[in-house]
Structure formats: C-alpha cells, structure tokens
PyMOL CGO cylinders between C-alpha atoms (Angstrom):
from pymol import cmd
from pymol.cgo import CYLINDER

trace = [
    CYLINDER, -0.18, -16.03, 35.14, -3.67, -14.36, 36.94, 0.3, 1, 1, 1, 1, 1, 1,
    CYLINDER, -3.67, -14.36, 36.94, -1.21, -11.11, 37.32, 0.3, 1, 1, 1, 1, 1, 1,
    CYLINDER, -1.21, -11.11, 37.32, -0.26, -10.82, 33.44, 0.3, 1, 1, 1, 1, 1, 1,
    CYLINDER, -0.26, -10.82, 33.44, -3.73, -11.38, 32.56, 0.3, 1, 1, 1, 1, 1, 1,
    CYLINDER, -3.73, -11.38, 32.56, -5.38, -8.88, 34.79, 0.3, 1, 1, 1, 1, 1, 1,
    CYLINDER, -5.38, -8.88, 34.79, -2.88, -6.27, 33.81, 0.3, 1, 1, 1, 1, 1, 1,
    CYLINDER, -2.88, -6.27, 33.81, -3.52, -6.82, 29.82, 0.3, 1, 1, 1, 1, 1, 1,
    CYLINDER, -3.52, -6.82, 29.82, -7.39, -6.53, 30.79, 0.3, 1, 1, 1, 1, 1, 1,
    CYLINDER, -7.39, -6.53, 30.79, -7.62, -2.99, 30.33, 0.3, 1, 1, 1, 1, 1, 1,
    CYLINDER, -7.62, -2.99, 30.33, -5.42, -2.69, 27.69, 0.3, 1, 1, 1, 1, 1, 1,
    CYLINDER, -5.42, -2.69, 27.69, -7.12, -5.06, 25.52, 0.3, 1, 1, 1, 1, 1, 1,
    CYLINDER, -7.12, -5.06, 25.52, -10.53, -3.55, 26.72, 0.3, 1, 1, 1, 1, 1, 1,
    CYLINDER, -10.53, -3.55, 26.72, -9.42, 0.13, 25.84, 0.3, 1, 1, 1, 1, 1, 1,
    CYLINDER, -9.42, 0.13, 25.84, -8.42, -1.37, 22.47, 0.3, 1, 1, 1, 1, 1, 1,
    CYLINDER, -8.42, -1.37, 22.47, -11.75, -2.55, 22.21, 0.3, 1, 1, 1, 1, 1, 1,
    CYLINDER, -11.75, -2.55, 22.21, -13.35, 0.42, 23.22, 0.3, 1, 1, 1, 1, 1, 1,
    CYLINDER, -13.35, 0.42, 23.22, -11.64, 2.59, 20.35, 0.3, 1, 1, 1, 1, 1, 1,
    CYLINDER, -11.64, 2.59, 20.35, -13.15, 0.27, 17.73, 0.3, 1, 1, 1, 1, 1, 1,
    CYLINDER, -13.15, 0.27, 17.73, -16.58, 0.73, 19.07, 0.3, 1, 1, 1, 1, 1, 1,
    CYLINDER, -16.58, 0.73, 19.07, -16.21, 4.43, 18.69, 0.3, 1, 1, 1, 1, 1, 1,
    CYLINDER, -16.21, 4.43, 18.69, -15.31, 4.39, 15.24, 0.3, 1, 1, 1, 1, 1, 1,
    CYLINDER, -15.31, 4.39, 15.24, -18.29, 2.21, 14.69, 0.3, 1, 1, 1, 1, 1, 1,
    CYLINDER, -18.29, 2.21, 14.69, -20.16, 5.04, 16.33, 0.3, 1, 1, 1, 1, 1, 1,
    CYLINDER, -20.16, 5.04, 16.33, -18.99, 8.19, 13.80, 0.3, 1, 1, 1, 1, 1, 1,
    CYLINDER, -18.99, 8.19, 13.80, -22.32, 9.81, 12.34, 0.3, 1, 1, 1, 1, 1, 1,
    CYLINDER, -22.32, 9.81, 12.34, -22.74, 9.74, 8.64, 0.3, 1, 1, 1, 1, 1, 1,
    CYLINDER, -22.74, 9.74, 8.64, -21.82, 12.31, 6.06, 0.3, 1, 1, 1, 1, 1, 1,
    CYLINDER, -21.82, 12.31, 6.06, -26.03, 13.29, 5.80, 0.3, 1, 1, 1, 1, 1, 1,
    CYLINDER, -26.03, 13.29, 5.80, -26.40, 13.05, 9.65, 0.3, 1, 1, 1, 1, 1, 1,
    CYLINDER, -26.40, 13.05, 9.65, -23.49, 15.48, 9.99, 0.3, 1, 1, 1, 1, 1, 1,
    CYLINDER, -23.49, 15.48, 9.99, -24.59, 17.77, 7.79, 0.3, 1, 1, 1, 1, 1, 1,
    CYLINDER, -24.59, 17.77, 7.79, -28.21, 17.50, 9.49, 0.3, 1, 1, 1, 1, 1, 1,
    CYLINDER, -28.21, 17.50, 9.49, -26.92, 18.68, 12.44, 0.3, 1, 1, 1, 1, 1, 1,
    CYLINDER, -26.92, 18.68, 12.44, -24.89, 21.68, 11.58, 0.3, 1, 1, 1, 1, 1, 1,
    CYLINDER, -24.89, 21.68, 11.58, -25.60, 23.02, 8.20, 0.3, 1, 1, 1, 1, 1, 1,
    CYLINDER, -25.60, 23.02, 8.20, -27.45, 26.25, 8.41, 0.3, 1, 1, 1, 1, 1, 1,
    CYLINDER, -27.45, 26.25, 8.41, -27.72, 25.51, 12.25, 0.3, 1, 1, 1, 1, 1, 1,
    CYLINDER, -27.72, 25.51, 12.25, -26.75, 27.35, 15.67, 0.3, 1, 1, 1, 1, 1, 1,
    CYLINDER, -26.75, 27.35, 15.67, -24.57, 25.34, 17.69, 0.3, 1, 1, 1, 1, 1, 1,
    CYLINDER, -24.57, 25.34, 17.69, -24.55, 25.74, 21.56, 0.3, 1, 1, 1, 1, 1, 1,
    CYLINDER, -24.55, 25.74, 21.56, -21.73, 23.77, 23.42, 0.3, 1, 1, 1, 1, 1, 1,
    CYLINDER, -21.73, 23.77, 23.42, -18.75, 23.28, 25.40, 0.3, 1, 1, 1, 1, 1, 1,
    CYLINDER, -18.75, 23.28, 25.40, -14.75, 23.08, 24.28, 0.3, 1, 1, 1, 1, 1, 1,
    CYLINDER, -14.75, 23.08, 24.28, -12.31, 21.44, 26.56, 0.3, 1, 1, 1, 1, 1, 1,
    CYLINDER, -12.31, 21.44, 26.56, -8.48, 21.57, 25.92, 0.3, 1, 1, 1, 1, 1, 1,
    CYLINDER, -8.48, 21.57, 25.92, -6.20, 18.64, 25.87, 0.3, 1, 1, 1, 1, 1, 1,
    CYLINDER, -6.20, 18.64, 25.87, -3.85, 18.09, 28.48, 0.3, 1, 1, 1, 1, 1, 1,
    CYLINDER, -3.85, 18.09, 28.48, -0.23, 19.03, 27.66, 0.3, 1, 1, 1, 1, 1, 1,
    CYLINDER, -0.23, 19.03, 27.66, 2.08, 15.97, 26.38, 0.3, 1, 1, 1, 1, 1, 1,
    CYLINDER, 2.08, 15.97, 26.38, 3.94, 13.86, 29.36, 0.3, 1, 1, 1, 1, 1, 1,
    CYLINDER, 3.94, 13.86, 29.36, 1.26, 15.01, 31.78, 0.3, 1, 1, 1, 1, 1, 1,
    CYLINDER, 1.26, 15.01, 31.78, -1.97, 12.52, 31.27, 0.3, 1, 1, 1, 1, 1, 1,
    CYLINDER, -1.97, 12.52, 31.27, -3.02, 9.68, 28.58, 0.3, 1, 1, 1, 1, 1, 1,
    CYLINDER, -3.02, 9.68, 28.58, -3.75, 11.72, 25.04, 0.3, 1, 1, 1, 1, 1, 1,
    CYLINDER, -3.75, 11.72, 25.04, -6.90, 11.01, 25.46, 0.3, 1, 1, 1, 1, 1, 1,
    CYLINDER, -6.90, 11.01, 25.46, -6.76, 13.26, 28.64, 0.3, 1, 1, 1, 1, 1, 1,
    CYLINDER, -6.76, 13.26, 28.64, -8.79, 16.80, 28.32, 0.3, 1, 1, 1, 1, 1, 1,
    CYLINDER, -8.79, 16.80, 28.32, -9.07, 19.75, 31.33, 0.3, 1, 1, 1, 1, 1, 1,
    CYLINDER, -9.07, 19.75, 31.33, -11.65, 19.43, 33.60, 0.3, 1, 1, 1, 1, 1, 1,
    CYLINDER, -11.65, 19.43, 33.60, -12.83, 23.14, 33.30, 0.3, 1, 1, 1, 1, 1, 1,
    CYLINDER, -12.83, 23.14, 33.30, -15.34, 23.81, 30.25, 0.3, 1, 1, 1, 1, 1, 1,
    CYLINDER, -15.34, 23.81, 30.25, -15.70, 26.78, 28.23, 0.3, 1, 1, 1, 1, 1, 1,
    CYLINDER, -15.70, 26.78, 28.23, -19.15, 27.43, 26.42, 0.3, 1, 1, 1, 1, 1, 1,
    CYLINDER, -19.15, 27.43, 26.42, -19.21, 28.46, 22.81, 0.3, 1, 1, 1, 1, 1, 1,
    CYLINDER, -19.21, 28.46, 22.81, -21.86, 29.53, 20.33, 0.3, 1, 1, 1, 1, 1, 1,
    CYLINDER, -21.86, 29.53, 20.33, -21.25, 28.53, 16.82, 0.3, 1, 1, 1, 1, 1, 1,
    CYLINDER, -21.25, 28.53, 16.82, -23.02, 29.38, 13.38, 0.3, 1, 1, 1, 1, 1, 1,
    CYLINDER, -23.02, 29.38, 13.38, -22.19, 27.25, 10.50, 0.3, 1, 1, 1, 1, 1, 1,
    CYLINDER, -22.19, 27.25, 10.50, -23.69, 28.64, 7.85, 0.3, 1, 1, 1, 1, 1, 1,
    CYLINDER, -23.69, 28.64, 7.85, -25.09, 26.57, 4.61, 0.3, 1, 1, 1, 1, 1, 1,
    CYLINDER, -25.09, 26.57, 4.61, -22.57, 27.96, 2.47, 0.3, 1, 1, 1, 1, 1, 1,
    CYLINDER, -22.57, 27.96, 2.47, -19.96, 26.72, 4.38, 0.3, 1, 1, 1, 1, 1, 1,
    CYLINDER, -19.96, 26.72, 4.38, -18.78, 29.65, 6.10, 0.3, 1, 1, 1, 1, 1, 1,
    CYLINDER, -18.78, 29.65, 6.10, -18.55, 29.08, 9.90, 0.3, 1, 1, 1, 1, 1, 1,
    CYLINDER, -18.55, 29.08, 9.90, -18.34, 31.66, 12.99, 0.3, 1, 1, 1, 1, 1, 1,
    CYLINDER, -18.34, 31.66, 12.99, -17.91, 31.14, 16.21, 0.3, 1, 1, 1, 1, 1, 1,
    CYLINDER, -17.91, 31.14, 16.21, -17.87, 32.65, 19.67, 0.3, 1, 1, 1, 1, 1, 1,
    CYLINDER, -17.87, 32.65, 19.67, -15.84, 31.91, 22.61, 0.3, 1, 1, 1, 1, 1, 1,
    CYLINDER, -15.84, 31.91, 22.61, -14.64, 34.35, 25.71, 0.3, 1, 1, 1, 1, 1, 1,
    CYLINDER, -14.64, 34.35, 25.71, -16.33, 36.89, 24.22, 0.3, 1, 1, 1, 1, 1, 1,
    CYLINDER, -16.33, 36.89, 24.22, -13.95, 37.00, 20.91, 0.3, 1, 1, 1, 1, 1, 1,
    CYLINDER, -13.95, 37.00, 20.91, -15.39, 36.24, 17.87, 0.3, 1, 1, 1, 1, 1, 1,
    CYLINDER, -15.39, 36.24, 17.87, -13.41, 33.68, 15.46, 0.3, 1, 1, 1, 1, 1, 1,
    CYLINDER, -13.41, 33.68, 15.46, -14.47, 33.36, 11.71, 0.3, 1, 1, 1, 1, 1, 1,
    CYLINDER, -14.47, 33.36, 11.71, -13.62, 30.46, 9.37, 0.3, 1, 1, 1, 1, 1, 1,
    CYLINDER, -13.62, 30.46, 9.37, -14.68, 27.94, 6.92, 0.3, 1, 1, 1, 1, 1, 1,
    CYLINDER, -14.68, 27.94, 6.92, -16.60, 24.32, 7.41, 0.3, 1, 1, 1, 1, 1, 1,
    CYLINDER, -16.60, 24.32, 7.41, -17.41, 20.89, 5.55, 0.3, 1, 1, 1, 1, 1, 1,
    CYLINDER, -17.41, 20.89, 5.55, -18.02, 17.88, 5.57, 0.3, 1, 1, 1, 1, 1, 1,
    CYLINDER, -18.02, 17.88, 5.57, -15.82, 15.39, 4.07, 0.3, 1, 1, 1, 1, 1, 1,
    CYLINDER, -15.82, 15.39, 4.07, -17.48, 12.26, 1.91, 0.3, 1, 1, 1, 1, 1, 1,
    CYLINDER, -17.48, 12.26, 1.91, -16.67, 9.75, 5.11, 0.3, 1, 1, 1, 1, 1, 1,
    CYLINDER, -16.67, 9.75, 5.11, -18.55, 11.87, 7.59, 0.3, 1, 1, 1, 1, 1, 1,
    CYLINDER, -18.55, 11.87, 7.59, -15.60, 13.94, 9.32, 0.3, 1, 1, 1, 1, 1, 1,
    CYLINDER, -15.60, 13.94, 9.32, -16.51, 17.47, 10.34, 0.3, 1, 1, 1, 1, 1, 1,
    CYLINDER, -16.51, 17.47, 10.34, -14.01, 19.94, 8.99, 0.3, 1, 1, 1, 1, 1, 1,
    CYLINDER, -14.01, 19.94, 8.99, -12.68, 23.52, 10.07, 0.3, 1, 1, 1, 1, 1, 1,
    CYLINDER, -12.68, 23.52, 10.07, -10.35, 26.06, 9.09, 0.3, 1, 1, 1, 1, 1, 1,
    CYLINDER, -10.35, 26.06, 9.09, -10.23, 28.74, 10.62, 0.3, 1, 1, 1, 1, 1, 1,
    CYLINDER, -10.23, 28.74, 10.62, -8.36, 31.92, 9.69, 0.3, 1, 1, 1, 1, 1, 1,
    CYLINDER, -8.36, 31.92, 9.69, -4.60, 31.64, 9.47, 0.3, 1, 1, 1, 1, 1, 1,
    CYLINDER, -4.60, 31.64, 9.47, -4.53, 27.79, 10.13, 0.3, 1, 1, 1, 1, 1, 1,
    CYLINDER, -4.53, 27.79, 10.13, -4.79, 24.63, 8.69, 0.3, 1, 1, 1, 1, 1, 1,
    CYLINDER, -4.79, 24.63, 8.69, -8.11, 22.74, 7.97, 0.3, 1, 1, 1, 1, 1, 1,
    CYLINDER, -8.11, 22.74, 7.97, -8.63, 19.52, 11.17, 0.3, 1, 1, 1, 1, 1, 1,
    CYLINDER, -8.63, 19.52, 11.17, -11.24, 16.99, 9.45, 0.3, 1, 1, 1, 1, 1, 1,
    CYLINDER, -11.24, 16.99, 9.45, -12.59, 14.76, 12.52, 0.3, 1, 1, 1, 1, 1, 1,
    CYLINDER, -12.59, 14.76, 12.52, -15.47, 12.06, 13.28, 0.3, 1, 1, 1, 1, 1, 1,
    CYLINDER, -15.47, 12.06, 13.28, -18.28, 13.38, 15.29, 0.3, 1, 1, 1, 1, 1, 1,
    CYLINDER, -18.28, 13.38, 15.29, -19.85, 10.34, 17.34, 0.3, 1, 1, 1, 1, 1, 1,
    CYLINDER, -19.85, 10.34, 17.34, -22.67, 10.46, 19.92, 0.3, 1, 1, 1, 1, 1, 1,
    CYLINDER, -22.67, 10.46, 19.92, -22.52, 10.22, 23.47, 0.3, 1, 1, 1, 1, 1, 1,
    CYLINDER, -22.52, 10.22, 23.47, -25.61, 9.28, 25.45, 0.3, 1, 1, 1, 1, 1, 1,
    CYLINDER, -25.61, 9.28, 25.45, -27.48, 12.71, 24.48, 0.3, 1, 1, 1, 1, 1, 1,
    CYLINDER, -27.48, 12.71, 24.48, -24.44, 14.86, 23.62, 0.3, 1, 1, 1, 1, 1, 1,
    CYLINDER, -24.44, 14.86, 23.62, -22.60, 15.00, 19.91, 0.3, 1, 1, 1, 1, 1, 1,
    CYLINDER, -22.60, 15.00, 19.91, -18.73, 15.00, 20.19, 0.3, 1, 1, 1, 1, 1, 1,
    CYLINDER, -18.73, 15.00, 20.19, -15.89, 15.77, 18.30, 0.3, 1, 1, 1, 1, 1, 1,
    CYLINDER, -15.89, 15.77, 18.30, -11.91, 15.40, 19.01, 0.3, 1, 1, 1, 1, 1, 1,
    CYLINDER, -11.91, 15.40, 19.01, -9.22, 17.60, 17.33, 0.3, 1, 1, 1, 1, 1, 1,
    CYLINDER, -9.22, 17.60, 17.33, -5.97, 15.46, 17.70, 0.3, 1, 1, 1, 1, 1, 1,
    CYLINDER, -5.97, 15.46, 17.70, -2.51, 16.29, 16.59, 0.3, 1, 1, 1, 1, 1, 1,
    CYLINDER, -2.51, 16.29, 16.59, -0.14, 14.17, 14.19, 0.3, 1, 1, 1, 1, 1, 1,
    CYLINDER, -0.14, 14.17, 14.19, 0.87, 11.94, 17.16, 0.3, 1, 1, 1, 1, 1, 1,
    CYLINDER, 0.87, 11.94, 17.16, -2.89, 11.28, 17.98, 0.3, 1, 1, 1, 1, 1, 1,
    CYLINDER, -2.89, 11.28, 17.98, -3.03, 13.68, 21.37, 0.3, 1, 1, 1, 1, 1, 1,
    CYLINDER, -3.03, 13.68, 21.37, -6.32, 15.51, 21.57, 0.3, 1, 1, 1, 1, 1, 1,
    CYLINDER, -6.32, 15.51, 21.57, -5.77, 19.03, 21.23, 0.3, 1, 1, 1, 1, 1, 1,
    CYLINDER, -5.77, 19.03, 21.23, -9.48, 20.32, 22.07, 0.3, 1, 1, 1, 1, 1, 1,
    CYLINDER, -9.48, 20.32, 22.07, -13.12, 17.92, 23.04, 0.3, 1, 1, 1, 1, 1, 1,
    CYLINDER, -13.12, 17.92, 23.04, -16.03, 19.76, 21.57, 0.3, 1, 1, 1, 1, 1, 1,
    CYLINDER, -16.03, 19.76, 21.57, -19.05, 18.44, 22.92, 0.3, 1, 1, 1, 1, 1, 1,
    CYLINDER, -19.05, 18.44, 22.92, -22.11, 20.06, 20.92, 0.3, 1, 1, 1, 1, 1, 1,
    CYLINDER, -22.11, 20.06, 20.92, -25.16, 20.14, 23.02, 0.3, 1, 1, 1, 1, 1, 1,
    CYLINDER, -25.16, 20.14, 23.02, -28.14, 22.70, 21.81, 0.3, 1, 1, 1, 1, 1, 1,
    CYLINDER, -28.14, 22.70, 21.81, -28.97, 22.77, 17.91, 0.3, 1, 1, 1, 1, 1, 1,
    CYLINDER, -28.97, 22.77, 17.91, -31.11, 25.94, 16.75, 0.3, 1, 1, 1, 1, 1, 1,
    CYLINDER, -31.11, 25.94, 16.75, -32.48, 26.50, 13.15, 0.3, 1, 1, 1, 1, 1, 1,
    CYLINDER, -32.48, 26.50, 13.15, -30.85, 29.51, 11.70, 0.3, 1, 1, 1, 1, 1, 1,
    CYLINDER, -30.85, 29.51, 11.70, -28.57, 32.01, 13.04, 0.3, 1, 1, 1, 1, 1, 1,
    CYLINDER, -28.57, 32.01, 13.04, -29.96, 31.97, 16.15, 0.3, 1, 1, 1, 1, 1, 1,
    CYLINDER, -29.96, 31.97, 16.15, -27.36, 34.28, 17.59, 0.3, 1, 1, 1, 1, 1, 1,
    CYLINDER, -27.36, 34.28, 17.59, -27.23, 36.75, 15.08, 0.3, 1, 1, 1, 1, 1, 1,
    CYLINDER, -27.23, 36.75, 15.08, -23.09, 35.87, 14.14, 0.3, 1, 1, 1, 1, 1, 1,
]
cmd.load_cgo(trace, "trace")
C-alpha cells in the first residue's frame, strides 16, 4: 500500500502543479504592458523531439533573441543573426499571439517565473515545441528592427 502511494505522489503533485500555473497566466492589460511598443531581450529553447523526454522537456542549450513588437501589432524578431518578421496580439483571455510569415498564428499564456516572463508554444498533442523566456524589456525599438 506505502509503494502505490509513493508512486502516485508525483503524479498527483505534477497535476497539481499544472493548475497552479494556469492560475499564474498574466492578464490581457499586463500582457500588453509588457510587449506593446516594447524591445524584448530573451532566450528560446526548443522542445525535445517526441519519444525522447516528458513534453514538457526543452534543450538545455539557449539561444538569445531580440524582439520588437511594435504597437500596431506588427512584430520582428532576431535570432542567429536572421531576421524573422510577423504579426502579434493579444487575445481577450491574456494569450500572447504570433504569426509569423508563411505559418499559422500559436496563441499561448505567458506566466511569471521568479523574475523571468515565460511563454510555451505546444503542438496539438500538448508537446512544447519552443520555451521563450523574456528577460530585458526596453521602451521603443530599442534595436532599431
């Protein structure tokens, strides 16, 4: 009986722990607070492939980016030294959206983490595809994108 219970421990604790988060998601205003008309400074990580790690698994390596998302809802970003251009919102719940060119729009919560802001693109089956943790805020296009 101690075995079964110990093993559904962190189950029911991860369980748990995914409600708390969505208690966590920022606010349609605080969202648009942080980015609209704002320079972005942060780090991507990409999601481990499927049948190699949980699907809440990402890489260990980081890459930085610098993103602009401009009031009027147009959105550029650069990462490796390639520049990326697309559109952004915010959706009436609070999720951060993105389309960038040539694919679909990814809505998703952004939720704080100690000091950080983070954001998960999943796929259909709920696998994250990318972690964006957002770290440095500037007023304006800092970068000049």
């Amino acid at each position: 009986m101690r075995t079964i219970i110990i093993a559904a421990l962190p189950i029911t604790l991860c369980l748990f722990c995914n409600q708390l988060t969505a208690f966590g998601n920022l606010s349609a205003a605080e969202v648009k607070s942080l980015f609209s008309g704002n320079t972005v400074t942060g780090e991507q990580r990409q999601g481990v492939a499927a049948g190699t790690g949980p699907h809440d698994a990402v890489e260990n390596y980081a890459i930085p980016f610098t993103a602009y998302y401009n009031s009027n809802g147009t959105l550029e970003k650069q990462v490796n030294n390639k520049l990326k251009t697309g559109k952004w919102r915010v959706a009436d719940d609070g999720r951060l959206c993105t389309q960038w060119k040539g694919k679909q729009e990814k809505c998703e919560p952004v939720h704080k983490e100690g000091k950080l802001y983070k954001r998960a693109v999943r796929n259909k089956s709920g696998r994250i595809l990318w972690e964006f943790s957002f770290i440095h805020y500037y007023q304006g296009n800092k970068s000049g994108l």
